[in-house]
N, C-alpha and C positions, 0 to 999 in steps of 0.2 A: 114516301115509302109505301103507303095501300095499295098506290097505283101498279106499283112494280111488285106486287105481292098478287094482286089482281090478276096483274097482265100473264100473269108465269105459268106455264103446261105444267100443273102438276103429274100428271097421268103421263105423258110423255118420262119425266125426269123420276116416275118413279118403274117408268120401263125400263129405262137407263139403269138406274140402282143395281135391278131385279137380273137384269142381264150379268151386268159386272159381281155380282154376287156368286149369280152362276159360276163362273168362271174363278173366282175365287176358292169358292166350294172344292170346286176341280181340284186347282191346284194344290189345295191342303194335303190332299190324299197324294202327290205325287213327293211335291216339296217345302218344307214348310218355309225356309228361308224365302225360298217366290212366293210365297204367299203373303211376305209382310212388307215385302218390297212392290207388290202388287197394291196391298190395300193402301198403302200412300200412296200410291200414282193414283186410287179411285177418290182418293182426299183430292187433292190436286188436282184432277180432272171436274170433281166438284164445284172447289173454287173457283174455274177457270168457267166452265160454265156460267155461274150466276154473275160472274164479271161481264161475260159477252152479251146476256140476254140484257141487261141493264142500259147496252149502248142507243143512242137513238140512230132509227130507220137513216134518217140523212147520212149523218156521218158514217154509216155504213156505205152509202152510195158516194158520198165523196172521199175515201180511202179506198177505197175496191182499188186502184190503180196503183197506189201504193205498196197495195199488199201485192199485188201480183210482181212488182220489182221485188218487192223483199222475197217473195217466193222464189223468183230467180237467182237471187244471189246465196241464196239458204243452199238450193241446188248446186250451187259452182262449187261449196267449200269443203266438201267432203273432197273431190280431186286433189286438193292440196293436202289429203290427209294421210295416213297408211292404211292400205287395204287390207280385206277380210276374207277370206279366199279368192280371191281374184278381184273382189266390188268394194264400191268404192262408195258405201251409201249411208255412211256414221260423220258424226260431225266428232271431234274427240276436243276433251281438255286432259291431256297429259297420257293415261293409260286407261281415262275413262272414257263408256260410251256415252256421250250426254245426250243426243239429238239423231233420229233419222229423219233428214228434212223432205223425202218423199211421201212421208207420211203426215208430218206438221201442216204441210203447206196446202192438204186437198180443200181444208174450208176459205183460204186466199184463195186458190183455184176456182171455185164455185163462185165466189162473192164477185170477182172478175169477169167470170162469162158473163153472168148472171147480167151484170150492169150490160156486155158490151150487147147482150141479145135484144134488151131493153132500151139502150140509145141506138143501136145500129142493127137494123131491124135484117134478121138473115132471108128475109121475103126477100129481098133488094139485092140482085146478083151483086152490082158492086160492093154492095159490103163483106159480102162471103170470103175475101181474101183478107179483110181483120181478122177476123173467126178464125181461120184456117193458122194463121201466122201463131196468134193468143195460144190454140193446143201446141202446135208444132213445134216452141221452142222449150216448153218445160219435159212436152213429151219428149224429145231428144236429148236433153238432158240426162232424163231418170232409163231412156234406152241405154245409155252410152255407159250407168254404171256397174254394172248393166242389169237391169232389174225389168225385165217384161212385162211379168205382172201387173205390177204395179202402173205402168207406161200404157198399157192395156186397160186400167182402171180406168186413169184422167182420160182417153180416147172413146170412152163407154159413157161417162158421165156426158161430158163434151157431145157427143152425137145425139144422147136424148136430148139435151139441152135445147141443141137445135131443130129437133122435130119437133117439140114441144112451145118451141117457138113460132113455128110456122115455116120454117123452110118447105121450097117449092119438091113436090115429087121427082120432075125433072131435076133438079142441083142433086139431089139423093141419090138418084139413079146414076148419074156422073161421078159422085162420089165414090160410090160403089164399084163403080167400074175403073178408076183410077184406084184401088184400094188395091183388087184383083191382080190388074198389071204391074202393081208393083211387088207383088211376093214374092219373085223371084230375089227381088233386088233384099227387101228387108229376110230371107232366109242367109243370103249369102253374110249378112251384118250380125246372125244372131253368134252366140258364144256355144262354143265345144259344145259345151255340159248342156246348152240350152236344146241344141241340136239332138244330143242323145238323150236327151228328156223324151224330146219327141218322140227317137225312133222305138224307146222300151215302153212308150204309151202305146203305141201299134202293136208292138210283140215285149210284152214285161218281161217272156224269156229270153230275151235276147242277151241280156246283161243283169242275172240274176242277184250278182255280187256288185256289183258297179251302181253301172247308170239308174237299172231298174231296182234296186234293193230298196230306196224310202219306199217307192211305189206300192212292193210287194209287201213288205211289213206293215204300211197303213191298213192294206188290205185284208190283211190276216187280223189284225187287230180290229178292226169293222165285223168282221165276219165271224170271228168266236164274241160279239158280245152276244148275240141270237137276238132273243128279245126281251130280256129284264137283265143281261150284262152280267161281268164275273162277281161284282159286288163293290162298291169303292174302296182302292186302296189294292185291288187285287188283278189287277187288269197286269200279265206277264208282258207285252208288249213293250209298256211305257219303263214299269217297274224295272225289268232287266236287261233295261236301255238297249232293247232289240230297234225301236222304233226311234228316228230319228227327232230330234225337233219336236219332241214329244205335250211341251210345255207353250210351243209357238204355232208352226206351221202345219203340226198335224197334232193338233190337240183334240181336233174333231174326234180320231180316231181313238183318241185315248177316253175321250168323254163315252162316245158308243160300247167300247170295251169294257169300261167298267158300270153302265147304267143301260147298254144294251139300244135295242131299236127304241123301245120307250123313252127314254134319256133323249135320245136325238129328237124325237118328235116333239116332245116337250120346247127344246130346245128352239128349233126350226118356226114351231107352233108362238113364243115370244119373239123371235123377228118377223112372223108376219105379221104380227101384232104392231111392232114399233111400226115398220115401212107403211100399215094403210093410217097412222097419227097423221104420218109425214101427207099421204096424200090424198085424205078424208075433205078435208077444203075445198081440193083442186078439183075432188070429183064432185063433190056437193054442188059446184059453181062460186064458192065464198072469194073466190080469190080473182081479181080482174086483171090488176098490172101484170107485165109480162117479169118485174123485177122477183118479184114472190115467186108466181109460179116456175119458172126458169130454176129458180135457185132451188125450191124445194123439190123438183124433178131430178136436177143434177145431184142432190145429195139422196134423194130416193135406188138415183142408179146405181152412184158410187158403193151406198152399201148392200143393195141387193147383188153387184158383181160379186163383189168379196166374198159374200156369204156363199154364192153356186161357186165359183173358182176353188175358194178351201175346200167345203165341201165334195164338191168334183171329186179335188184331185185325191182325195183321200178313202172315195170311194173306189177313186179308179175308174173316172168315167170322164177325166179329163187331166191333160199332161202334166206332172208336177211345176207348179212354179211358189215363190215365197210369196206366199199373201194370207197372214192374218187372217182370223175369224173375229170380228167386231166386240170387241166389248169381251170376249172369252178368254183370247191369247197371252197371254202374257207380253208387258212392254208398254212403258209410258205414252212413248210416240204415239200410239195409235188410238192409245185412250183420249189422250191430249188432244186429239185430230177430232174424235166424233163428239167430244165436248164443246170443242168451237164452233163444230158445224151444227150441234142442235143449240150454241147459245145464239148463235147468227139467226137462224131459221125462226126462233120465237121471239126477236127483237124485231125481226121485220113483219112478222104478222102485227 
């Protein structure tokens, strides 16, 4: 038992805490019901961490393949389920939501690259069509529910991974340039709503009442908090459910609204805090194998996307899409998600 009391990040796990508090805090003032449904998933998210930091380094490296089949079949079962305005991205038992397995499955995701970057070195053209196939199939997946964002994450972790690994300039540059040529094609795949996402990001007036309206209500609620916010519990946006998603996807904007630019800074100012724990090691030189480093890159990216993507788009400096802010939003899944990925991360250190 000392060992595994030894071995444990506390500073880490009490950035975790400090964060999900945050975001607790939030939501009291909005609702209190999410607030008690929230503090059990930070229970649960708890336990589920010191369950994964507990497992041994091996047995993480020989399950990575595993979990990446379980990630894929997590993926497929939502399709067989009823849909949520048009998506297909809840797993359900009866009329409840139990699981969104897009969000479960990023620390299998990581633990998977992670190994293949480590046995099958992406320096080595021939291997670059593992790699390729490993993103390609969950990304299509979580495309097809169609959830962007999210498909956009695993695609962002995945390409650090492999610079970080050593892929050659030239494959990078191929990459890139096969990415290009294909926009045409992934435009013509995206959905309506995702499309007129886009075009009220160019002109927000275009569709004041529609397309553009989350866009424009974030925005308004960012912008009257100034800089010390209306006061908690007093933010009009959230309060008189002018603003969308007020509790998930654009909680950012209800957080600045009621605690202002300071509030956000604060905020921002504890995720850079967590992401240099994450890669304080790698830059120190403590870390050699490619299996650590890899992994703690790809969960470094995973959650610095998330954090600019919500924020972005609630600023309004980049297109609306669903993506959680870490550790703040409300929703099990996602807590469940950066629990496993920071139990993974300090079992393998």
């Amino acid at each position: 038992m000392g060992r595994y009391i030894d071995h444990f990040d506390w500073l880490t796990a009490l950035l975790l805490l400090g964060l999900g508090a945050f975001g607790l805090f939030l939501l009291l003032t909005i609702d209190r019901s999410l607030f008690f449904q929230q503090l059990l998933y930070l229970g649960i998210a708890g336990v589920v961490l010191v369950l994964f930091y507990r497992l041994d380094r091996t047995i993480l490296w020989w399950l990575a393949p595993a979990g990446y089949v379980v990630a894929l079949l997590l993926l497929v079962i939502p399709f067989f389920g009823p849909s949520i305005r048009g998506s297909y991205r809840w797993i359900f038992i009866g009329s409840l939501q139990l699981l969104q397995p897009s969000e479960v499955i990023k620390p299998l995701l990581l633990l998977a690259f992670a190994r293949a970057m480590a046995a099958y070195s992406p320096r080595n053209f021939r291997f670059l069509p593992i790699h390729v196939i490993l993103l390609f199939i969950p990304f299509a997946l979580v495309f097809r529910q169609p959830d962007l964002g999210t498909s956009l994450v695993y695609a962002g972790m995945w390409l650090t991974m492999l610079v970080a690994s050593g892929v050659s300039v030239g494959m990078l540059a191929g990459a890139t340039a096969a990415i290009i040529l294909l926009l045409p094609v992934v435009w013509r795949m995206l959905a309506v709503y995702q499309k007129a996402r886009i075009f009220t990001f160019l002109n927000p007036a275009l569709d004041p009442k529609g397309a553009g309206y989350n866009a424009l209500q974030a925005v308004i609620a960012v912008g009257s908090g100034q800089l010390f916010g209306r006061g908690l519990g007093m933010g009009t946006q959230s309060h008189l459910r002018f603003l969308p998603e007020f509790h998930t996807d654009f909680i950012f904007a209800t957080l600045v609204e009621e605690l202002g630019f300071i509030g956000g800074l604060v905020l921002l100012l504890g995720y850079a805090f967590l992401l240099w724990r994450i890669i304080a090691p790698l830059v120190r030189g403590r870390v050699q194998d490619v299996f650590h480093f890899s992994y703690a890159v790809g969960l470094f990216a995973m959650l610095l996307s998330q954090i600019f993507i919500n924020a972005g788009m609630n600023m309004g400096i980049i297109p609306v899409t669903g993506i959680t802010l870490p550790l703040v939003s409300y929703g099990g899944s996602s807590l469940l998600s950066i629990a496993m990925s920071f139990g993974i991360l300090i079992a393998i250190r």
